[in-house]
DRENDO-1510 file (C-alpha; in Angstrom, 1 decimal, always signed):
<recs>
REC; n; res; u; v; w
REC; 1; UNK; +79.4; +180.0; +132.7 .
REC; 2; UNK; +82.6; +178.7; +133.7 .
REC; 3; UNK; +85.9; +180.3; +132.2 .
REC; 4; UNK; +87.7; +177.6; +129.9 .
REC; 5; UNK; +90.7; +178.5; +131.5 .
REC; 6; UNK; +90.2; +177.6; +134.9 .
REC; 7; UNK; +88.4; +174.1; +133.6 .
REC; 8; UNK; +91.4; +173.3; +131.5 .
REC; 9; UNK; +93.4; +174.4; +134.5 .
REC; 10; UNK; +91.9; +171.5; +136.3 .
REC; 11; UNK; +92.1; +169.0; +133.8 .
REC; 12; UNK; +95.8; +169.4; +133.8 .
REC; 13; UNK; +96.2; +169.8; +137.0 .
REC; 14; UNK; +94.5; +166.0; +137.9 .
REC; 15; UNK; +97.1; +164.9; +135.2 .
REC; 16; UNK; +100.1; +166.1; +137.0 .
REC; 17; UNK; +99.1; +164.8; +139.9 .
REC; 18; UNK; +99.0; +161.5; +139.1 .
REC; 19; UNK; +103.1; +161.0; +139.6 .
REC; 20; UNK; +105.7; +160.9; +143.3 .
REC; 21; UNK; +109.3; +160.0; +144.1 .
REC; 22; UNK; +112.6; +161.6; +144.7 .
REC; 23; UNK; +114.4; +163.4; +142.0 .
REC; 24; UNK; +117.8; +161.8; +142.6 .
REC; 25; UNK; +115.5; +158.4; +141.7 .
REC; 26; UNK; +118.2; +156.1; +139.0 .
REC; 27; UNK; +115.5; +155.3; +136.2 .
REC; 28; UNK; +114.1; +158.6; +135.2 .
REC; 29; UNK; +110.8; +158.4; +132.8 .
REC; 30; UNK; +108.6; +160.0; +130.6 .
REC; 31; UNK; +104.7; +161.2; +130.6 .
REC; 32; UNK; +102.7; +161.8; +128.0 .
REC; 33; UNK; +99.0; +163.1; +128.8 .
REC; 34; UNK; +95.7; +164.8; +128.2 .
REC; 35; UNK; +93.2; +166.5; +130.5 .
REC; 36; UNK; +89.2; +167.8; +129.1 .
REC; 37; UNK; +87.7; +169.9; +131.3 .
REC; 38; UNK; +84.3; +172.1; +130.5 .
REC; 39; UNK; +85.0; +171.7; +126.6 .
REC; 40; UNK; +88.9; +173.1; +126.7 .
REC; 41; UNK; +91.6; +170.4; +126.0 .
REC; 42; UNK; +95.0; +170.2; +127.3 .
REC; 43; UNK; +97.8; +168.1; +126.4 .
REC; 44; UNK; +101.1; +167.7; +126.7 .
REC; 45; UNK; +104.5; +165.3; +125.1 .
REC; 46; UNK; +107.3; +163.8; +127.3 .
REC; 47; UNK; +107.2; +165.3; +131.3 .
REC; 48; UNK; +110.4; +164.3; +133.2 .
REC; 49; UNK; +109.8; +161.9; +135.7 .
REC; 50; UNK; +112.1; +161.1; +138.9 .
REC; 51; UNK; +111.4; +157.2; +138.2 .
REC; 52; UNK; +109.0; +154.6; +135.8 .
REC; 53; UNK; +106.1; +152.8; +137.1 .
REC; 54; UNK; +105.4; +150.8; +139.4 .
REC; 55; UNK; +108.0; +152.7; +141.0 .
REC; 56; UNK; +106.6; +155.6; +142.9 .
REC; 57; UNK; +107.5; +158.8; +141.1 .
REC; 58; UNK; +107.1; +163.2; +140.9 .
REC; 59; UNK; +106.8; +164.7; +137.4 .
REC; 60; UNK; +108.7; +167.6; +137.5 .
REC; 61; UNK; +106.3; +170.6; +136.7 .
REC; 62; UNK; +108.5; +172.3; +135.0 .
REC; 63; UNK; +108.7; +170.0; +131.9 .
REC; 64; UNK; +104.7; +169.9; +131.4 .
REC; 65; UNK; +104.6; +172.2; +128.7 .
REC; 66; UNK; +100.9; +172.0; +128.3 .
REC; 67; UNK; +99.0; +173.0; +125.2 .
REC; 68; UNK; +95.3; +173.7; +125.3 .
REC; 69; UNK; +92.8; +174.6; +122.7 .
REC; 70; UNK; +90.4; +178.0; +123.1 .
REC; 71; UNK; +93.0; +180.5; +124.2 .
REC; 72; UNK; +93.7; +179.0; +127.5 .
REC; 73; UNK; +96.9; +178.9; +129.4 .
REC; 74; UNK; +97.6; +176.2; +131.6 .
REC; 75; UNK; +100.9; +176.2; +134.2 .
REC; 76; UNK; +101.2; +173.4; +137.1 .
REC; 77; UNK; +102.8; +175.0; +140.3 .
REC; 78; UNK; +104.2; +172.0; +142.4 .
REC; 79; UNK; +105.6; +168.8; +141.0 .
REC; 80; UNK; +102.6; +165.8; +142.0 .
REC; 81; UNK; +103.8; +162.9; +143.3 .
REC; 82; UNK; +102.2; +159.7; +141.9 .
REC; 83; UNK; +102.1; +155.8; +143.5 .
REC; 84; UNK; +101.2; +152.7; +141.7 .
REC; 85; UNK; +99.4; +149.8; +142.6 .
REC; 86; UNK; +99.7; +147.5; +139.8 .
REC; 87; UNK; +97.4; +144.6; +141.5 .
REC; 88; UNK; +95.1; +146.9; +141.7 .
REC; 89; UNK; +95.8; +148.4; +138.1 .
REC; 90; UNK; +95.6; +152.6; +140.1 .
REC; 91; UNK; +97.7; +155.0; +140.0 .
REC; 92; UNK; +97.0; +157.9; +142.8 .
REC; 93; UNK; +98.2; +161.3; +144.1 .
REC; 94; UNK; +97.5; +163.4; +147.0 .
REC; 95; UNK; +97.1; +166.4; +145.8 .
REC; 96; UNK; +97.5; +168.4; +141.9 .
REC; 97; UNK; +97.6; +172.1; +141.8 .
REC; 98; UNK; +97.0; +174.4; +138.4 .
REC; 99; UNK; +96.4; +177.6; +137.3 .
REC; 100; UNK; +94.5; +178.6; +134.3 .
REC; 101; UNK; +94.5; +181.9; +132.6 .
REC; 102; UNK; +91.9; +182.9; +129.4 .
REC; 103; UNK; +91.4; +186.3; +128.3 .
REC; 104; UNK; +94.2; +188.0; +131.1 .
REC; 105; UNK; +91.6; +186.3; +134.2 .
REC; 106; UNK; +94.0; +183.8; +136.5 .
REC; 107; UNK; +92.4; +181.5; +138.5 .
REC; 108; UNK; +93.8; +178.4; +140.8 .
REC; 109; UNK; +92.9; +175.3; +141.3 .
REC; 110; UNK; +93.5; +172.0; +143.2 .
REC; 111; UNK; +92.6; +168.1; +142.8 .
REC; 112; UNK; +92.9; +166.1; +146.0 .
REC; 113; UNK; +93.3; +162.4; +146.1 .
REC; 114; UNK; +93.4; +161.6; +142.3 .
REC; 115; UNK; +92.7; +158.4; +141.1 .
REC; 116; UNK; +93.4; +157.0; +137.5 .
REC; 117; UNK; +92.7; +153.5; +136.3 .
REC; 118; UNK; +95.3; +151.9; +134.2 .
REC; 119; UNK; +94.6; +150.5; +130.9 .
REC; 120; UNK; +95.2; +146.5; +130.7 .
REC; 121; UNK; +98.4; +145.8; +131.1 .
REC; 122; UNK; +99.8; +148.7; +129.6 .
REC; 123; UNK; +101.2; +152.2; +131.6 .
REC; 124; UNK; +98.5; +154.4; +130.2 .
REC; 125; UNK; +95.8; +155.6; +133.1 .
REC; 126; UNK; +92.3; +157.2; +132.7 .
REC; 127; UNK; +90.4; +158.8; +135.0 .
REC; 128; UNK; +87.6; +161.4; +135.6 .
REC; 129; UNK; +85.2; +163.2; +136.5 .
REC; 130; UNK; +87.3; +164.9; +139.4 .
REC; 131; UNK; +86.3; +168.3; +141.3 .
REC; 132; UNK; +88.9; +171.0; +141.7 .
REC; 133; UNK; +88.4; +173.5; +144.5 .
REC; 134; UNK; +89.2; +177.3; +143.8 .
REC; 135; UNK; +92.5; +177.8; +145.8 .
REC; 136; UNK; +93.4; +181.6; +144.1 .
REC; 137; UNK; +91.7; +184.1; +142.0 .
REC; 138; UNK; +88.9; +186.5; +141.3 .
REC; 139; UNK; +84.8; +186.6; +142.4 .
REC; 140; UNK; +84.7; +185.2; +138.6 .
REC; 141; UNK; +86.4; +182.5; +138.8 .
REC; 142; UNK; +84.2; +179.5; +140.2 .
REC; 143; UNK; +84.4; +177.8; +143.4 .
REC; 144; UNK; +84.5; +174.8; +141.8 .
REC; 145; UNK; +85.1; +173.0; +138.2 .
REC; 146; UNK; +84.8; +169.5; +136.9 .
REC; 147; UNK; +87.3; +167.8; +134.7 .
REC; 148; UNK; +85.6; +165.4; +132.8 .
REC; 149; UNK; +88.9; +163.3; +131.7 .
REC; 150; UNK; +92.0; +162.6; +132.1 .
REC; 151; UNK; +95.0; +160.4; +130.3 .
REC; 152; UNK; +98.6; +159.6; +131.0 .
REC; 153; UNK; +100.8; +157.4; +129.4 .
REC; 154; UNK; +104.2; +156.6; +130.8 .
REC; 155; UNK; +106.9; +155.3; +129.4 .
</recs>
């Protein structure tokens, strides 16, 4: 069985990913989002962004003041950088790091090349299922985990 924490860990770290440009950037934004991973929920109100789509744009980490369901504890560690393609109606990032704690147990995780598809024509993206790889923690913590889906709405 999989800890909630480092599935919920996931989920928010594929939604923080999903954003990438410099923080001096003139039109700062806001993200709202949600992230399900191995039945643990995460969401989050208003992340900072450097810019607002289709600009490319980083959410800064530090204003993703996750809250999950099932006792987990969610905290991004690097501020993902995010590109749009609106022809395409994607919105990608390289790489989303998280770590998950449930129960006092810490585990890391990371989501590479992270794909969301936007909705219409509005600036809310879905995505999922993505694999996170194990980058820190214990023999319990699993290799790997699955979040199952991911939202983000910017504006």
């Amino acid at each position: 069985m999989r800890p909630a924490s480092m599935l919920a860990g996931l989920a928010v770290v594929a939604a923080a990913g999903l954003v990438a440009a410099p923080a001096h950037a003139a039109a700062p934004g806001l993200v709202d989002g949600s992230v399900s991973a191995v039945g643990a929920n995460c969401s989050w109100t208003n992340a900072t962004t450097s810019d607002t789509p289709p600009n490319t744009l980083t959410v800064d980490h530090t204003t993703i003041n996750a809250t999950c369901d099932g006792g987990v504890s969610v905290t991004i560690s690097e501020s993902p950088s995010v590109s749009f393609d609106d022809a395409a109606g994607t919105a990608t990032s390289p790489r989303i790091t998280v770590t998950g704690t449930l129960a006092g147990m810490t585990c890391g995780y990371s989501v590479t090349n992270v794909s969301i598809t936007r909705d219409g024509t509005s600036r809310t993206y879905t995505g999922g299922p993505y694999t996170a790889s194990k980058t820190s923690g214990g023999f319990l913590c699993p290799g790997t985990a699955t979040v199952d889906s991911a939202t983000f709405t910017f504006h």
